[in-house]
C-alpha positions, 0 to 999 in steps of 0.5 A, a space after each residue: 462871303 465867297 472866296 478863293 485862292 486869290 483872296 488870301 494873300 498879304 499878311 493875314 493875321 493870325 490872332 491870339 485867344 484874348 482870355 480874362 484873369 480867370 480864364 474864361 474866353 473874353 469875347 470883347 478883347 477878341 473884338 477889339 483886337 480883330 478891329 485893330 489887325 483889320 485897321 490895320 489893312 491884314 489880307 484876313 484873319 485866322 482863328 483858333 491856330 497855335 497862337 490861338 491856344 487852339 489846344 486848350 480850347 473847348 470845341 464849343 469855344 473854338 466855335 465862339 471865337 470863331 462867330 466872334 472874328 466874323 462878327 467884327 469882320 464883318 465881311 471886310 476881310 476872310 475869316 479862316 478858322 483853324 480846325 485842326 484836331 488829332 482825328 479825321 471825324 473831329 476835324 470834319 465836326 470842327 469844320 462844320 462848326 466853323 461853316 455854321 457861325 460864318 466862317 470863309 475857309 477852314 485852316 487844318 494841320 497834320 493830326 498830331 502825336 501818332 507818327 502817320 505815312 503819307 498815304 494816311 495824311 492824304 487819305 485825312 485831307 481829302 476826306 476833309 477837302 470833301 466833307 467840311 463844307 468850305 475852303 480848306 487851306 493845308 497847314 505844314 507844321 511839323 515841329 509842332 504835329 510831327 508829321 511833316 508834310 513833303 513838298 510831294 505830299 503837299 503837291 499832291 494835296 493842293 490838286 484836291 478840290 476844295 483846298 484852295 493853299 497852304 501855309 508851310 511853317 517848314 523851316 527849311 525855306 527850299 521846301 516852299 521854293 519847291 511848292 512855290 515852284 511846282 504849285 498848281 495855278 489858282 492855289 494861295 502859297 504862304 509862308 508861316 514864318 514870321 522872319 521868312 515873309 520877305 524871302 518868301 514874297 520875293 520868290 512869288 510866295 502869296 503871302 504869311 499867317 503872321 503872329 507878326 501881323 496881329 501885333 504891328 498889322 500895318 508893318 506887315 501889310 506895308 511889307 506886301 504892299 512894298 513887294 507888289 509896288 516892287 519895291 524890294 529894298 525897302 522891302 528887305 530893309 522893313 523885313 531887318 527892321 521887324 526881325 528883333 520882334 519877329 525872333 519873339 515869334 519863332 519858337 522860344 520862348 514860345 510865341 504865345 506869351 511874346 504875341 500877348 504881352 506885346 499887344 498888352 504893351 500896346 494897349 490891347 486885351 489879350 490877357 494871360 496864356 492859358 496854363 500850363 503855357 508859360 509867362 515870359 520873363 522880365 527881360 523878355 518883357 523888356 526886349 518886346 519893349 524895346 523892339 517896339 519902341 525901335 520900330 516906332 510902336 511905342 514912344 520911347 521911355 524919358 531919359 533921367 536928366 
């Protein structure tokens, strides 16, 4: 399909890399779990980001997972493949690989590990912008490339042809009030933070990549759907309600793990983390639980008589 800026909003489901016991990529248990977020009314579907595993995975991999989610979609909702790579010609190979199987836009962070200036970082998006072949939508993540990328910089990105938004993990909120602020018409501003969705809805944000959504998609999508009917209380009501499982996606003890066992819990095959990202511990596992029986994911356990 043929997108722009206007058909990414809402909560798009950042999905996990469903894996087997040994490893390997298991195609099957990504489907379903495409099938399920789509079920569950996501705006899209985003590949091979940091719940993706995207770092242990193979380019050919990537490229699998990527044909796989569009499969399932099957043009019901965007495909965004994450494409993010240390070097400038790696991500351009990435992008191409994300066009060839089908994909609708691509998703890239900073490059990683080299502190770079901001002349480097533009120079990088738009040589992207200008040679990927689709959309590209910039991803702020700086906790993890960093390399922060300033509401100025990203400014000056978003008037780039070809990049049609921006997914801010900033935790600092100011800085996407700044883009939300300044943005020019027709770019697609989203929050990548599970707890800030409603305040970044409520200041004319578009939308969330969500690890979130691709655990309770309905939640997520109501949220959205709540603030566009303007109904806010509930919104900030449903918000409240989301965040005991929402702190499981922030960033201890790291997302991955949190996002897979809670679909395993739910019934999905996600399967293990790749190594050496960590397990969660037993009261972890208990936590995640609870948090879905509170939101009404799961029955509660039977009290002893």
């Amino acid at each position: 399909m043929t997108i722009n800026a206007n058909d990414l909003h809402g909560a798009i489901a950042a999905v996990v890399t469903p894996f087997r016991d040994d490893q390997s990529l298991n195609p099957e248990g990504l489907q379903a779990i495409v099938e399920y977020v789509v079920a569950g009314g996501v705006g899209a579907v985003m590949t091979t980001g940091g719940t993706g595993e995207f770092p242990s995975l193979s380019r050919d991999e990537r490229a699998q997972v990527a044909e796989v989610a569009v499969k399932a979609t099957a043009n019901r909702v965007p495909v965004v493949a994450g494409t993010a790579a240390c070097s400038t010609r790696e991500v351009v190979a990435l992008c191409h690989d994300a066009l060839d199987v089908g994909a609708d836009a691509v998703i890239v962070t900073a490059p990683f590990y080299f502190p770079l200036p901001a002349k480097s970082l533009y120079e990088h998006y738009a040589t992207v912008a200008r040679d990927a072949g689709l959309p590209v939508v910039v991803y702020n993540s700086p906790l993890y490339t960093g390399n922060d990328l300033s509401p100025d910089l990203l400014l000056r990105l978003l008037e780039l042809p070809g990049v049609i938004g921006i997914k801010e993990s900033n935790a600092d909120l100011g800085q996407l009030v700044e883009i939300v602020a300044h943005a020019p018409a027709g770019r697609s501003i989203c929050t990548g933070i599970d707890s800030q969705y409603y305040p970044a809805l409520a200041i004319g944000a578009h939308g969330i990549y969500s690890t979130g959504a691709t655990v309770l998609p309905d939640r997520y999508s109501r949220l959205y759907d709540l603030v566009i009917q303007g109904r806010h209380e509930e919104a900030r009501a449903l918000q409240l309600a989301l965040q005991p499982l929402n702190r499981f996606f922030e960033y201890d003890p790291g997302y991955v793990s949190p996002a897979k066992e809670a679909l395993r819990q739910l019934g999905y095959p996600a399967g293990p983390v790749r190594k050496p990202l960590p397990d969660i511990t037993e009261d972890e596992r208990a936590g995640i639980r609870k948090a879905l029986v509170d939101l009404g994911a799961l029955p509660a356990e039977p009290q002893p008589s």
